[in-house]
matplotlib code that plots the C-alpha trace (Angstrom):
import matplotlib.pyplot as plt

x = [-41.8, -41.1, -40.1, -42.8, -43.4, -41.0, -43.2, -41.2, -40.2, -37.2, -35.1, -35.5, -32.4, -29.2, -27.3, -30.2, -30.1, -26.6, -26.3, -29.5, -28.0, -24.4, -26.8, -29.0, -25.7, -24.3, -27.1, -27.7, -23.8, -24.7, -27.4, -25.6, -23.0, -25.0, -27.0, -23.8, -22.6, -25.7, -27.2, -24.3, -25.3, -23.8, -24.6, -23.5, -24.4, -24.1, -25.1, -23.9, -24.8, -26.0, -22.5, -21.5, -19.5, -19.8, -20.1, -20.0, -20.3, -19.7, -19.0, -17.5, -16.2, -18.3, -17.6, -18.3, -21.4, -22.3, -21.9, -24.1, -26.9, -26.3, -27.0, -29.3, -31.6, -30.9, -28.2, -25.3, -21.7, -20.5, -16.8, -16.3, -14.5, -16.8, -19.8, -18.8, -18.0, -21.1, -22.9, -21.0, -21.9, -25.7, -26.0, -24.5, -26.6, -29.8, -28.9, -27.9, -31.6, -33.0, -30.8, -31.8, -35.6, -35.6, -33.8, -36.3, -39.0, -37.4, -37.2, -40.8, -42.0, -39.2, -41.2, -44.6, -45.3, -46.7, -47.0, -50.8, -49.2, -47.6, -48.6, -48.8, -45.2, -44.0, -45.6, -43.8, -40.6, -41.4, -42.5, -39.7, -37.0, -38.5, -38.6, -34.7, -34.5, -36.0, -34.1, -30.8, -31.6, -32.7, -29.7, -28.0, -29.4]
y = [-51.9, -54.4, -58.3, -60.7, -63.0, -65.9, -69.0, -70.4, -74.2, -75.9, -75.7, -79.0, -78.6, -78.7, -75.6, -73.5, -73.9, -73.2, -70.2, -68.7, -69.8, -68.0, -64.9, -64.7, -65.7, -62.6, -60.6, -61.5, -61.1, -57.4, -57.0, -58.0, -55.9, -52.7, -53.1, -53.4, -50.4, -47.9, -49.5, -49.9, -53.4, -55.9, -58.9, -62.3, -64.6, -68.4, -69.7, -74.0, -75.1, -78.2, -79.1, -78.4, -75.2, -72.6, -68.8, -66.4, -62.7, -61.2, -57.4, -57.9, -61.0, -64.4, -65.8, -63.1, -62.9, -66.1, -66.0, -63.3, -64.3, -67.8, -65.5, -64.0, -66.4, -68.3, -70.8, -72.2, -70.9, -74.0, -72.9, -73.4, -77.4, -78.2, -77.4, -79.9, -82.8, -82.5, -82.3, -85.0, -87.4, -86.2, -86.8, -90.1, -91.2, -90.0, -91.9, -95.3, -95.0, -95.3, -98.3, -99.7, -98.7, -100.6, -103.7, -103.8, -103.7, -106.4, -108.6, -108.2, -109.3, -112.1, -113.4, -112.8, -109.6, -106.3, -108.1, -106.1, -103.0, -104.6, -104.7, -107.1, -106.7, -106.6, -109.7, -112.0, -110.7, -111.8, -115.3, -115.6, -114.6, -117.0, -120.2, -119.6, -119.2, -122.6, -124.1, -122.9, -124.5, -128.2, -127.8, -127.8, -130.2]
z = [-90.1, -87.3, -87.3, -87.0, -84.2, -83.7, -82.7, -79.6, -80.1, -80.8, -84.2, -86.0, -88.4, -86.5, -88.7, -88.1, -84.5, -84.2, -86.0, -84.0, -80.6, -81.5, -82.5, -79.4, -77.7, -78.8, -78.1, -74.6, -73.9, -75.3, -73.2, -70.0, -70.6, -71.4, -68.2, -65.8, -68.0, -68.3, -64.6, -62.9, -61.8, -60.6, -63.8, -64.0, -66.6, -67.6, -70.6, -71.2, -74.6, -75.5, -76.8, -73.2, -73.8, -71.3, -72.1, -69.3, -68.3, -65.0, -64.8, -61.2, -59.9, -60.9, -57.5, -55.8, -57.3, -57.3, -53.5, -52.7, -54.8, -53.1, -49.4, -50.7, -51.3, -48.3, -49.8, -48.0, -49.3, -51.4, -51.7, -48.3, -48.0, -44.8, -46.9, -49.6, -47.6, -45.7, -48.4, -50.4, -47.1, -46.8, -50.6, -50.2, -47.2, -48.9, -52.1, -49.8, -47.9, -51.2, -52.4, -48.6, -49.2, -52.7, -51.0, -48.2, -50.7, -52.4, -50.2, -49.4, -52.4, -52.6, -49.6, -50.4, -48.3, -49.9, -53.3, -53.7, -54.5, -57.2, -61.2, -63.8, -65.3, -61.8, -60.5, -63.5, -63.0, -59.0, -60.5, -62.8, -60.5, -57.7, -60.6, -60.5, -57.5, -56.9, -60.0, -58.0, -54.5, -56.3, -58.5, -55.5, -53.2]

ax = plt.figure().add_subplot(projection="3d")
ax.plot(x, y, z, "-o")
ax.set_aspect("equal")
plt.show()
């Protein structure tokens, strides 16, 4: 006599979920273990919960393991500092383009260019912030 199926979707009722996540949590820990064991393979395994705790399994060493996978699949090595900074300073150039990008577009639209590619909502906020705008520069004069 075997189980039935389990329909796959989340579990509603917080207990319940808990208690089958520290089962399959378990299991899979089991699992990993028995393959390194009975395969001789190398296994490394992750698992974050959604409380943010973090449950591992490595049957060599996890940075070591880590760093192969992350050759094999064509991934720089992200222990090494150089690595980190660049990528710190590409991230952080990528994410200022975009900030530059939305000003530009901005802008635009502040001055009545590109304002076709723009929708209802959009529009109104333009009209609204140009009002104050206005309301500002006779305040002031």
């Amino acid at each position: 006599m075997g189980r039935g199926k389990v329909e796959l979707k989340r579990i509603e009722n917080p207990t319940n979920r808990q208690v089958t996540f520290s089962k399959r949590r378990n299991g899979l820990l089991k699992k990993a273990f028995e393959l390194s064991i009975l395969c001789d393979a190398e296994v490394a395994l992750l698992i974050f919960s959604s409380s943010g705790k973090v449950y591992q399994f490595a049957s060599h060493d996890m940075d070591r393991t880590v760093a192969k996978y992350r050759r094999e699949v064509g991934l720089p090595d992200s222990s090494n500092p150089q690595f980190r900074t660049r990528e710190f300073w590409r991230s952080e150039i990528d994410e200022l383009k975009r900030s530059i990008n939305t000003l530009e577009a901005r802008l635009k639209h502040l001055s009545g260019e590109d304002i076709l590619a723009l929708g209802m909502r959009d529009l109104k906020q333009l009209e609204r912030q140009l009002k104050i705008g206005v309301e500002r520069v006779r305040s002031r004069k």
